[in-house]
N, C-alpha and C positions, 0 to 999 in steps of 0.2 A: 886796113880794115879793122874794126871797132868788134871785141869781142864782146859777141851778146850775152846778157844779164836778163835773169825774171827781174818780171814787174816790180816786185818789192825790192829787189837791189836797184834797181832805176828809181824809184821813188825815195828811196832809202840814200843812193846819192846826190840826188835833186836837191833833198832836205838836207845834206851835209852842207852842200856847195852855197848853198841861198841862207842855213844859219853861221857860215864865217861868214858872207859878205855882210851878214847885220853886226855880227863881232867887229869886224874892220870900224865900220861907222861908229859902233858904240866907243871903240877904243879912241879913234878919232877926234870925238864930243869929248870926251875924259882927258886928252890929252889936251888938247884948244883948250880947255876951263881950268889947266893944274890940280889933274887929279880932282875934280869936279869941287875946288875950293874957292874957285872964284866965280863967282854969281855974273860980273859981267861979260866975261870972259864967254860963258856959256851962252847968254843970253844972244849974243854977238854970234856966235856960231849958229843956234837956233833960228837967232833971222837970218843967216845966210842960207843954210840950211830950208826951211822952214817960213814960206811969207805968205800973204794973201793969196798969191796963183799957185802957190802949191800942188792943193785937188787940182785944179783943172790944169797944169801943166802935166801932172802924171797920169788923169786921164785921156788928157790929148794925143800923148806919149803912146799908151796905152790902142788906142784906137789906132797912130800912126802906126805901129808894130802890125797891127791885123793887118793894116791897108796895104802897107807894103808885102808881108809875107803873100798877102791874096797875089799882087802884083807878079811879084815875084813868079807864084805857083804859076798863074796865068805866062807868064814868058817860057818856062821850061813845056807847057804843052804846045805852046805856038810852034817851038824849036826845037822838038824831043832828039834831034841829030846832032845838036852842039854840046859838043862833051865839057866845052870850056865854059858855056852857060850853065849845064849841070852841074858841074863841081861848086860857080860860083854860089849859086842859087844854093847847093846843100850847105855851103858853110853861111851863109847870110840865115836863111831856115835854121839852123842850129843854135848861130849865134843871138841871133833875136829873142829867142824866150830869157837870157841874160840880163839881157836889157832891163828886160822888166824886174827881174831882181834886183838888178843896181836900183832902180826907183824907189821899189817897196821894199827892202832891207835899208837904204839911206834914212829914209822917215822914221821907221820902225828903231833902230840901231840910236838915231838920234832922241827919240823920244825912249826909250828902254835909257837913255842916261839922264835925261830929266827924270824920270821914274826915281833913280838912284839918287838924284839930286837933292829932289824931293823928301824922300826918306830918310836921308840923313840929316834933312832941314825942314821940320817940319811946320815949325812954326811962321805964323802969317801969310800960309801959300793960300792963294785961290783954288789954287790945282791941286789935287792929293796925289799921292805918289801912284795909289792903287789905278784912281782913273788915268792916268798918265800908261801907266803899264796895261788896262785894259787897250786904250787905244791902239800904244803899240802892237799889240798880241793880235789885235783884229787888221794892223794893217800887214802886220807877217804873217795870218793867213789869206789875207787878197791877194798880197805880191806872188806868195808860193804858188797857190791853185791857179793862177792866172799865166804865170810861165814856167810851172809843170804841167798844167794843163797844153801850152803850145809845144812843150817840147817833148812830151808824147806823142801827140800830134802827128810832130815831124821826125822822129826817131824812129816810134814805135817796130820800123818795116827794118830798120838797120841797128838796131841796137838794143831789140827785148826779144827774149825767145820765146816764139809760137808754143800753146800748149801743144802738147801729142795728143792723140785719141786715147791713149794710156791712162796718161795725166789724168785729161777731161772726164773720163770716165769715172775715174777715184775720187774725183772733188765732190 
């Protein structure tokens, strides 16, 4: 059993968890490029990273996350007696708002080292380091709100405590 946490410490670890996974990637770009001194090196990583279907494979991604969690949801009310479809179903429901962080901190992480890149080389970029780091920072708040937003969701009943009437009353 999962000792419950207020909302601000649940939100407050969500954001822990989702800014390493953008550290891991950013470290990752920085490593692949030698300490981000080699320009092809990085580039090569970027498109692997980073190509035309990008958006639309992370919002496919994205969309597949809901479709299945709904599925999902829908299979545990068909069969509320299977203890072994419930269990699976909470750790899949759990596990899936991750997912999406791996998406949106991979991009974010890799573009936050182009940012650096950037800035240390600034001469004849098309890209500035700043719009580079804007980007990032707008795709690490999609990735966050979109699975903390799911993993609320699906926690909220098993892992954040109920106000009291106490509480509510003093807020």
């Amino acid at each position: 059993m999962v000792a419950k946490q207020t909302l601000t410490m649940f939100v407050v670890t969500e954001f822990c968890v989702y800014l390493s996974q953008i550290l891991m990637f950013f470290l990752v770009a920085v490593m692949a490029s030698n300490l981000l001194r080699d320009e092809a090196h990085l580039v090569a990583y970027i498109k692997a990273k980073l190509n035309d279907g990008s958006l639309t494979e992370v919002l496919a991604t994205l969309l597949a996350i809901a479709a299945t969690m709904g599925f999902i949801s829908a299979l545990t009310r068909a069969a509320p007696s299977s203890e072994l479809l419930q269990r699976v179903a909470d750790e899949v429901l759990s596990d899936a708002p991750r997912t999406a962080y791996v998406f949106g901190s991979g991009v974010a992480g890799t573009l936050f080292a182009v940012a650096l890149f950037l800035h240390n080389q600034p001469e004849s970029q098309a890209v500035t380091a700043v719009r580079a780091a804007t980007i990032a920072l707008m795709w690490s708040v999609i990735g966050f709100a979109y699975g903390c937003g799911f993993a609320y969701a699906f926690k909220h009943k098993t892992h954040i405590k109920k106000k009291t009437a106490r509480s509510s009353s003093a807020a």
